[in-house]
DOKOL-364974 format. One line per field, with one value per residue (C-alpha): residue in one letter; x, y negated, z. Coordinates in steps of 0.5 Angstrom, whole numbers. Layout:
% residues N
rest: (a, ...)
xx: (X, ...)
yy: (Y, ...)
zz: (Z, ...)
% end
This chain:
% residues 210
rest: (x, x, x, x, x, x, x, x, x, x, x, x, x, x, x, x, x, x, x, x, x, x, x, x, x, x, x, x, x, x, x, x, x, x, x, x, x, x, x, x, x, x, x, x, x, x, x, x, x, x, x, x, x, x, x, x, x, x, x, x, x, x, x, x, x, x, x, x, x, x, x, x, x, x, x, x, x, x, x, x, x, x, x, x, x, x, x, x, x, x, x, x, x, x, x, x, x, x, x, x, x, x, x, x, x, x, x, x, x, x, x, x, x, x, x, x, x, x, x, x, x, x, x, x, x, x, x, x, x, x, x, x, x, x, x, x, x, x, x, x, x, x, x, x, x, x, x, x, x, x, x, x, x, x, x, x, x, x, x, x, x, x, x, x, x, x, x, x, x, x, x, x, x, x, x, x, x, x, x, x, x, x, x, x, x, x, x, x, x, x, x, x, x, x, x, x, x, x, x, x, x, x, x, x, x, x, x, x, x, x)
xx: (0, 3, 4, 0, 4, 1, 0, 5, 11, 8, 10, 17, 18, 17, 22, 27, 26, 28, 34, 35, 32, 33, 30, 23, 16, 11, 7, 2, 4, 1, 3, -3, -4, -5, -10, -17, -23, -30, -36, -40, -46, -52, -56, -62, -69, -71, -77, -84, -84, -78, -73, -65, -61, -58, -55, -57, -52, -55, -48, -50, -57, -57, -56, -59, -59, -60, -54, -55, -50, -52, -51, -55, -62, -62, -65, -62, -56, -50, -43, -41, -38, -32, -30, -26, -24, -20, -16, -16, -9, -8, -7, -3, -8, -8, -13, -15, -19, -22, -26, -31, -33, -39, -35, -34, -26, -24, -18, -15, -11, -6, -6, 0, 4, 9, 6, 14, 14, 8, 1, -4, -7, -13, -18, -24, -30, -37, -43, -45, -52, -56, -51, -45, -39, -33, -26, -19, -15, -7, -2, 6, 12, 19, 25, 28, 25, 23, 28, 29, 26, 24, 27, 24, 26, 20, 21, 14, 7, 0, -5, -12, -19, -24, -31, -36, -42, -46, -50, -57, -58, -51, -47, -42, -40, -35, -32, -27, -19, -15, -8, -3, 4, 10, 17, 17, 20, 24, 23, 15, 13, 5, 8, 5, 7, 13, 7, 11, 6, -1, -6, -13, -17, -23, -24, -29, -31, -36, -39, -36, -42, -42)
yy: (0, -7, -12, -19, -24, -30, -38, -38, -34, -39, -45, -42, -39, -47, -50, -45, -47, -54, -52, -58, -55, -48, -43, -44, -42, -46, -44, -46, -51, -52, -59, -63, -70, -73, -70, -74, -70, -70, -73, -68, -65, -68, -62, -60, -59, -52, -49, -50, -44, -42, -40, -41, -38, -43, -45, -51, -54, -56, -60, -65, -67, -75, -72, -65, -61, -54, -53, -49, -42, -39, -44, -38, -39, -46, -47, -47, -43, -46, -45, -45, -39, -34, -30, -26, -29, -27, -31, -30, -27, -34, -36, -31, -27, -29, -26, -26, -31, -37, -42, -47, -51, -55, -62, -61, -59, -51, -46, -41, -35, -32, -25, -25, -30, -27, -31, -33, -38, -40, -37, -43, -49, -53, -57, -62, -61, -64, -61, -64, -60, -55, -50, -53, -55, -58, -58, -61, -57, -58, -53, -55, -51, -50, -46, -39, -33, -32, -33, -34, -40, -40, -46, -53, -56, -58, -57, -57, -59, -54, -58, -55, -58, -52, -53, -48, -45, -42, -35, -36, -31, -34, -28, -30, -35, -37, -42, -46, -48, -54, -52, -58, -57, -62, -63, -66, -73, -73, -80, -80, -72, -75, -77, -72, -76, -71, -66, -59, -56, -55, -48, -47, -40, -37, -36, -30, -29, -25, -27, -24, -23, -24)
zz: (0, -2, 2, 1, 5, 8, 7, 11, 6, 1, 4, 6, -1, -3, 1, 0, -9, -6, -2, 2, 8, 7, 10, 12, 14, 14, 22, 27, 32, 39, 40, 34, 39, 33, 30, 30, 32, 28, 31, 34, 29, 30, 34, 29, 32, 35, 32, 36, 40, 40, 46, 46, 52, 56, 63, 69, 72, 79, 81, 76, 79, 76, 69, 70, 62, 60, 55, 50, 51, 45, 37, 34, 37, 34, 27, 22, 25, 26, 25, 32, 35, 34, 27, 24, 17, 11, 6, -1, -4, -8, 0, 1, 4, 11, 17, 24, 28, 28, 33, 31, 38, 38, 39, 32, 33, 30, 33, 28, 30, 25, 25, 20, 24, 30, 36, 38, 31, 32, 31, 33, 28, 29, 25, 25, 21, 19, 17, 10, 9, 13, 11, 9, 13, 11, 15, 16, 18, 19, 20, 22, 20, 22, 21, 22, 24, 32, 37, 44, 43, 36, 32, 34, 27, 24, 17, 14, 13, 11, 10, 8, 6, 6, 3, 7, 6, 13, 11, 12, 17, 20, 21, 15, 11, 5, 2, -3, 1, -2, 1, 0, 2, 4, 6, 13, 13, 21, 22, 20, 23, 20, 13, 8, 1, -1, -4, -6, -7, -8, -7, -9, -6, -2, 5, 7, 14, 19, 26, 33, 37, 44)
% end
């Protein structure tokens, strides 16, 4: 069985053919202060009769709410939740898991990334319909394999814009990525204008029931 390496393979593969910076591999990273959240969705209404799952807090009497615990009992369903996805081999053919919070923010986990270089990436995402979502996700990378620690030299950008379409029954979705890579510029950590690359696939993924 053939190997299909990740998005990340393909950014390292793109520095390497530049060599001004050597090897390298684009990766998640942890510390993305910058990254500016999205306003939260607009809660959708739910349908006379029906009942969402929720907990009260009785310590916050002044404000006291239900909160919803369960996003889908809402109508239409929502994003919200825990998946497992999967990239298109154009992106390299990355999996694993992602997150989509309620505050309009997302975690994704890279399966085919050691976690010693980094594993984690994060985005912000809107709703645009009544199934549709669009992301802005930044991933940042380094250089050299793992080590003890691995290499803080930050080497390059991955910078995705998925275009989403939620199932209706909201147990799956899939949609379009536009992946954007550039060089790192040491002195601008945020500067993205020295484009290398630019990757267009598909994302696939299913819903982790609770």
């Amino acid at each position: 069985m053939s190997h299909i390496k990740p998005l990340w393979w393909l950014a390292g593969l793109s520095l390497a053919s530049m060599g001004a910076i050597g090897t390298a591999n684009a990766a998640c990273s942890i510390d993305l202060s910058s990254l500016k959240s999205a306003s939260p969705p607009e809660h959708q209404g739910i349908a006379a009769g029906h009942l969402t799952s929720a907990v009260f807090h009785p310590d916050a009497m002044d404000g006291a709410q239900f909160i919803k615990v369960d996003n889908q009992e809402s109508y239409p369903p929502s994003i919200v939740g825990m998946w497992r996805f999967q990239f298109s081999p154009e992106l390299g053919g990355d999996f694993g898991t992602v997150l989509w919070h309620e505050d309009g923010t997302e975690i994704m986990i890279s399966a085919a990334r050691d976690p010693a270089a980094g594993d984690v990436c994060m985005g912000a995402w809107k709703r645009t319909g009544k199934y549709t979502y669009e992301l802005n996700h930044i991933a940042m990378g380094h250089d050299g394999p793992p080590g003890n620690p691995p290499s803080p030299t930050f080497t390059n950008t991955v910078h995705l814009h998925e275009y989403i379409t939620l199932s209706q029954t909201g147990n799956s979705y899939s949609g379009h990525i536009n992946a954007v890579i550039s060089a790192a510029n040491p002195d601008h950590p945020f500067d993205e204008s020295n484009v290398i690359a630019r990757v267009s696939g598909t994302i696939k993924a299913t819903r982790v029931e609770p």
